[in-house]
C-alpha positions in Angstrom: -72.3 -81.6 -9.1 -75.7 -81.2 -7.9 -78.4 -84.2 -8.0 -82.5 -83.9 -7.4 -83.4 -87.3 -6.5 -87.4 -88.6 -6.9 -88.0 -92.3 -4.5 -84.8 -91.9 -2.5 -87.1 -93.9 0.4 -86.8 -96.5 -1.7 -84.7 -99.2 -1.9 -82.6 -98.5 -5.5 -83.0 -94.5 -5.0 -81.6 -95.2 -1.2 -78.5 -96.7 -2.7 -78.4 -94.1 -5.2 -78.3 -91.7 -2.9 -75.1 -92.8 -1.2 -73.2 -93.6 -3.9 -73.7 -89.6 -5.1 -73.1 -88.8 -1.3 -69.9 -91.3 -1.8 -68.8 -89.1 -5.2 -69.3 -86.2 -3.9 -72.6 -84.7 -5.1 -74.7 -82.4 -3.6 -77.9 -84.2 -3.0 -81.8 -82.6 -2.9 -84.2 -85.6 -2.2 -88.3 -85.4 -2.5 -89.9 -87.6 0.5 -93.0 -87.2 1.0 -92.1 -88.5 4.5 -88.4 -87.4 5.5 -88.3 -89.6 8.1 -88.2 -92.7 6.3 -85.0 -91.0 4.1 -82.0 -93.1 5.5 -79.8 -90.0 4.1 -81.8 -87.1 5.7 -79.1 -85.9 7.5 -76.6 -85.7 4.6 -79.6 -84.4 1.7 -81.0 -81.3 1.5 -84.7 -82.4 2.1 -87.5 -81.3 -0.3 -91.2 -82.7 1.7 -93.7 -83.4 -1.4 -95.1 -85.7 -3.7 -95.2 -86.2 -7.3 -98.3 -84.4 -7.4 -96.9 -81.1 -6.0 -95.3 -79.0 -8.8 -93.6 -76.3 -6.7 -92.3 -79.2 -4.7 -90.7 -80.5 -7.8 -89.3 -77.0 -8.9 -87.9 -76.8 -5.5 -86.2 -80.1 -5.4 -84.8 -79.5 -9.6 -83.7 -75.9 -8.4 -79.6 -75.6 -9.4 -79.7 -79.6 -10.2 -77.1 -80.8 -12.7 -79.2 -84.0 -12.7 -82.7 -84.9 -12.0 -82.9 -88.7 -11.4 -86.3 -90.1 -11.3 -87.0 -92.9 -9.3 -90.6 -92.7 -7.5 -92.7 -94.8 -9.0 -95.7 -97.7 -7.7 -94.9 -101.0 -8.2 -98.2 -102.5 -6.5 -101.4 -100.7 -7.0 -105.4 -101.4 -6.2 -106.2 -100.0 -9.5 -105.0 -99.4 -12.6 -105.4 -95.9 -12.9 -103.5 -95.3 -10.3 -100.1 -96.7 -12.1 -101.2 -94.0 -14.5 -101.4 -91.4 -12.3 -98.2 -92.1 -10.3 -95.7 -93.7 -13.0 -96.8 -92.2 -16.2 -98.2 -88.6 -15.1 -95.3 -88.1 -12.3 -92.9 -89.3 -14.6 -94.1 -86.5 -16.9 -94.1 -83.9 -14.2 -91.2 -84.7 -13.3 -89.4 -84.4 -16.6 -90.8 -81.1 -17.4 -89.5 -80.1 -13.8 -86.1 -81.0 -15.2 -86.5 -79.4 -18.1 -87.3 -75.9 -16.6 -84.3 -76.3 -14.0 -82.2 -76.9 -16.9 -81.1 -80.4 -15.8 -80.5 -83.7 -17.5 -82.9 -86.5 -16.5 -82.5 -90.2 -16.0 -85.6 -92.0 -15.5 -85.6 -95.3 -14.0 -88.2 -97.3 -16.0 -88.7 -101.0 -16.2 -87.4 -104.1 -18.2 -91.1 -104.8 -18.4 -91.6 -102.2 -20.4 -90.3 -104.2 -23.6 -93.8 -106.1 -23.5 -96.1 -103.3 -21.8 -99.1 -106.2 -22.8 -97.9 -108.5 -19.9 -99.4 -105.8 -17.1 -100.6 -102.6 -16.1 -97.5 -102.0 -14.2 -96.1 -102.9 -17.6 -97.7 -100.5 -19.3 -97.3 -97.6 -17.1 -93.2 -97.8 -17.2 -93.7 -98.1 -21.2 -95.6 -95.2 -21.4 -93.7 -93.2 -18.9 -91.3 -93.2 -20.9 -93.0 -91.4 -23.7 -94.4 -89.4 -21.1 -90.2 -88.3 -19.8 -89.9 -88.0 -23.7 -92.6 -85.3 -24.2 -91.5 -82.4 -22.4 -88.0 -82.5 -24.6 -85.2 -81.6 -23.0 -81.9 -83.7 -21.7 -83.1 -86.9 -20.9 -82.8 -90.4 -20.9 -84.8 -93.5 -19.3 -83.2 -97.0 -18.2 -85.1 -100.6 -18.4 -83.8 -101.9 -15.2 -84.1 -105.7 -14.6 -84.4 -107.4 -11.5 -82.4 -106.0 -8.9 -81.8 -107.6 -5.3 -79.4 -106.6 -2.6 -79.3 -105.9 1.1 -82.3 -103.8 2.7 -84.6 -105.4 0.3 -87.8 -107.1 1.4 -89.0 -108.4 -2.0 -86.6 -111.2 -2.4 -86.4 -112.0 1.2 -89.1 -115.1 0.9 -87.0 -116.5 -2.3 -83.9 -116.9 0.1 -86.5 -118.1 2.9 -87.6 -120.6 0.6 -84.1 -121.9 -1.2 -83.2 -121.9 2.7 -86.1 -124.0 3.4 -84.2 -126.4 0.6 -86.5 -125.1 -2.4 -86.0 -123.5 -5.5 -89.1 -122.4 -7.1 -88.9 -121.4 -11.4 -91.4 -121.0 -13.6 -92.4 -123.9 -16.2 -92.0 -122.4 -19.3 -90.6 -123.7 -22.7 -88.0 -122.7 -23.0 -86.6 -122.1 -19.7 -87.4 -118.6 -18.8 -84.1 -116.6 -18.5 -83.7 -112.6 -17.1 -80.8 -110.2 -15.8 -80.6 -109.7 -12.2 -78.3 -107.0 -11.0 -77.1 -106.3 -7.4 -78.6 -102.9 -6.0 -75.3 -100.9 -6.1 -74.9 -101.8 -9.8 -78.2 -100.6 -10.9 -77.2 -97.5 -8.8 -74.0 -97.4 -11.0 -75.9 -97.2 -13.6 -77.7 -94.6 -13.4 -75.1 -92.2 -12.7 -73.2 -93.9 -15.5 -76.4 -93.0 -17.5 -76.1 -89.3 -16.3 -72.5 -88.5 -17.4 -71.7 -90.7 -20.3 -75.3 -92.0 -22.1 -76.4 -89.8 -24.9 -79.6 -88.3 -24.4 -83.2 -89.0 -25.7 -82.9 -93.1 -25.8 -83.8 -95.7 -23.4 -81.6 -98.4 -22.5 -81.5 -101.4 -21.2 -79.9 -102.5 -18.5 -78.2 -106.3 -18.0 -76.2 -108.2 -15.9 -72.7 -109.5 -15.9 -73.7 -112.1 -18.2 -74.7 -111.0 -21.3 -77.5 -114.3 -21.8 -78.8 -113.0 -18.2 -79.7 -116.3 -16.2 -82.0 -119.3 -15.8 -84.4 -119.3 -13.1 -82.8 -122.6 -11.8 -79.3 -121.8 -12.1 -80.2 -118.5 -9.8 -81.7 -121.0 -6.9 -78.6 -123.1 -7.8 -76.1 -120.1 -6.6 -78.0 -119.2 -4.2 -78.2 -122.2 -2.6 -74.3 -122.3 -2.8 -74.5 -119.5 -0.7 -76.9 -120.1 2.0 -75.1 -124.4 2.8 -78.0 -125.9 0.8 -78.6 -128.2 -2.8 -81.8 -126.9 -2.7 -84.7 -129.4 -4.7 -85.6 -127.0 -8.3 -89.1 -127.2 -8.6 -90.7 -126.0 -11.7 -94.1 -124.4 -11.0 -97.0 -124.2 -13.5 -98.8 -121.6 -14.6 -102.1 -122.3 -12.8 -100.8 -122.8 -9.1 -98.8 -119.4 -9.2 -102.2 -117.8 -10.7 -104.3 -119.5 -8.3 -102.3 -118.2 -5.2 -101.9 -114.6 -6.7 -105.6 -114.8 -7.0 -106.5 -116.2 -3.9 -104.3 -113.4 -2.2 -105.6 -110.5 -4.0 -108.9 -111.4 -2.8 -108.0 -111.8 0.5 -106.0 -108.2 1.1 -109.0 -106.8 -0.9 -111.5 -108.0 1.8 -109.0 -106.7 4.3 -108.6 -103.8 3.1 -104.6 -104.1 2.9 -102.5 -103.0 0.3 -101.6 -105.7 -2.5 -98.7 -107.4 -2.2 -99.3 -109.3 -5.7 -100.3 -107.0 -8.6 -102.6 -107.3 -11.4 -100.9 -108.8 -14.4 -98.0 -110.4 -12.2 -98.5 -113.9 -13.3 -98.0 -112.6 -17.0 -94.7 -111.4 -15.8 -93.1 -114.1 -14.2 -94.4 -116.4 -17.2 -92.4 -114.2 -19.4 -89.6 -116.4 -20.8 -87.2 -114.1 -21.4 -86.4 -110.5 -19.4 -83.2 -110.7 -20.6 -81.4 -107.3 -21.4 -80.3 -107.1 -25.5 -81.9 -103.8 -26.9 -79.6 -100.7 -27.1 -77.7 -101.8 -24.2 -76.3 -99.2 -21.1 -73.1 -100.9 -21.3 -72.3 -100.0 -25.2 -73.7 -96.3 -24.9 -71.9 -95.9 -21.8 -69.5 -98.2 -21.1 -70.4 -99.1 -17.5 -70.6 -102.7 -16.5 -71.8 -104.5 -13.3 -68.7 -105.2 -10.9 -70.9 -107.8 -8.6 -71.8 -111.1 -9.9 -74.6 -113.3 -8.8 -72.7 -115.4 -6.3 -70.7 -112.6 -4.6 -73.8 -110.0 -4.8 -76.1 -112.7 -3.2 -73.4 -113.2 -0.4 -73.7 -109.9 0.7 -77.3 -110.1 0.4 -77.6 -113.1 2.6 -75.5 -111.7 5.2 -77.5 -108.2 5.8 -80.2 -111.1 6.5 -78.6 -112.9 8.5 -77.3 -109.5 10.6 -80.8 -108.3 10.6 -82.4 -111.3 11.9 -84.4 -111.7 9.1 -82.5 -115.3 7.6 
């Protein structure tokens, strides 16, 4: 089997890419920088963008599956979410189409309330945009993922380190799936050869309820030798800080490391996968649960230098 792979320098497209090395695939990877590819050396090596259709046609050339995985997560402006996730996502699919392959998109679980953000709405509306071209396809909500190698949930095991567990006050307790990076990887080559075509699923946990923000800085602090103190935040401090650091990387010309629409999203009280659910279409299921996935997290940390 041959696979065409958008946002392999990414973390989930990065363990994507060697699980398909793992099973055998033949893999062609778009980078628009190849050196930051971990799997250069094993991928056949497509330099482009989203933006470049006869990079895209090169990369969905003989591909028995285009998975779709570039995408911004941050962005200065809204537009540009529009560009990137909902116009590439389209480019993309129409790509697949004319190679003849079967499309997985990787969308968001915050696409179920695309109100919440712009990043919200661009995943919902990318994936009408994967939609329109027809074709083979089929786009996964994926929740929260962690794992080794990523940098987002670094400060959260900094801070439960640190002895705190930070949540968000909500009523009721805000609850969401959280799925270990090679899972979500699973996933979407489970999506691939088993989902039907033209739905989108969601994509949950081990737990089918998902998990309270407390009870996941409860495990974690199992992990790392600590009862950290839970702390329920309110609304106002988080949005106060966001603010205060939006302004301050706008001034400094840096990129944004808190998006527009963020606070919305974490005040959400329940990102908890239940709508036309991976696992009953395909019958995959996570094998790592929280404690054992956060583990291995904390000890690529640790190895790193980074805990």
């Amino acid at each position: 089997m041959k696979a065409a792979v958008t946002g392999g320098t990414g973390f989930v497209g990065a363990a994507l890419i060697d699980l398909l090395l793992q099973e055998g695939w033949e893999v062609a990877a778009l980078a628009r920088d190849p050196s930051r590819l971990a799997a250069a050396g094993k991928a056949r090596v497509v330099t482009g963008a989203l933006e470049d259709d006869a990079a895209l046609a090169d990369l969905a050339a003989g591909a028995d599956v285009f998975f779709h995985l570039a995408g911004l997560t941050h962005a200065r402006l809204p537009e540009d979410y529009v560009r990137v996730n909902v116009e590439g996502a389209g480019k993309a699919a129409r790509a697949a189409k004319d190679a003849g392959a079967r499309l997985v998109h990787a969308s968001s679980m915050s696409a179920r309330r695309p109100e919440v953000s712009p990043y919200a709405r661009s995943k919902f509306e990318s994936e009408a945009a994967v939609a329109g071209p027809g074709g083979d396809w089929r786009a996964l909500r994926l929740p929260a993922i962690y794992g080794p190698r990523d940098m987002v949930t670094l400060p959260f095991f900094k801070l439960v380190k640190a002895g705190f567990a930070l949540a968000p006050k909500t009523e009721p307790a805000a609850r969401a799936s959280i799925l270990y990076v090679e899972d979500a990887a699973g996933a979407l080559l489970a999506a691939a050869t088993n989902a039907p075509p033209g739905a989108v699923y969601e994509v949950g946990d081990e737990r089918a309820e998902g998990h309270a923000w407390r009870e996941i800085g409860e495990v974690l602090g199992e992990v790392l030798g600590r009862r950290p103190r839970a702390i329920a935040v309110p609304r106002s401090a988080i949005a106060a800080y966001h603010g205060l650091t939006r302004a301050l990387e706008s001034a400094l010309g840096k990129g944004p490391s808190v998006r527009e629409g963020q606070v919305n999203e974490f005040f959400h009280p329940d990102w908890t996968a239940r709508e036309n659910l991976l696992s009953e279409a395909s019958g995959w299921r996570p094998k790592t649960p929280l404690k054992e996935g956060f583990a291995k997290t904390a000890r690529w940390y640790q190895e790193h230098g980074l805990l």
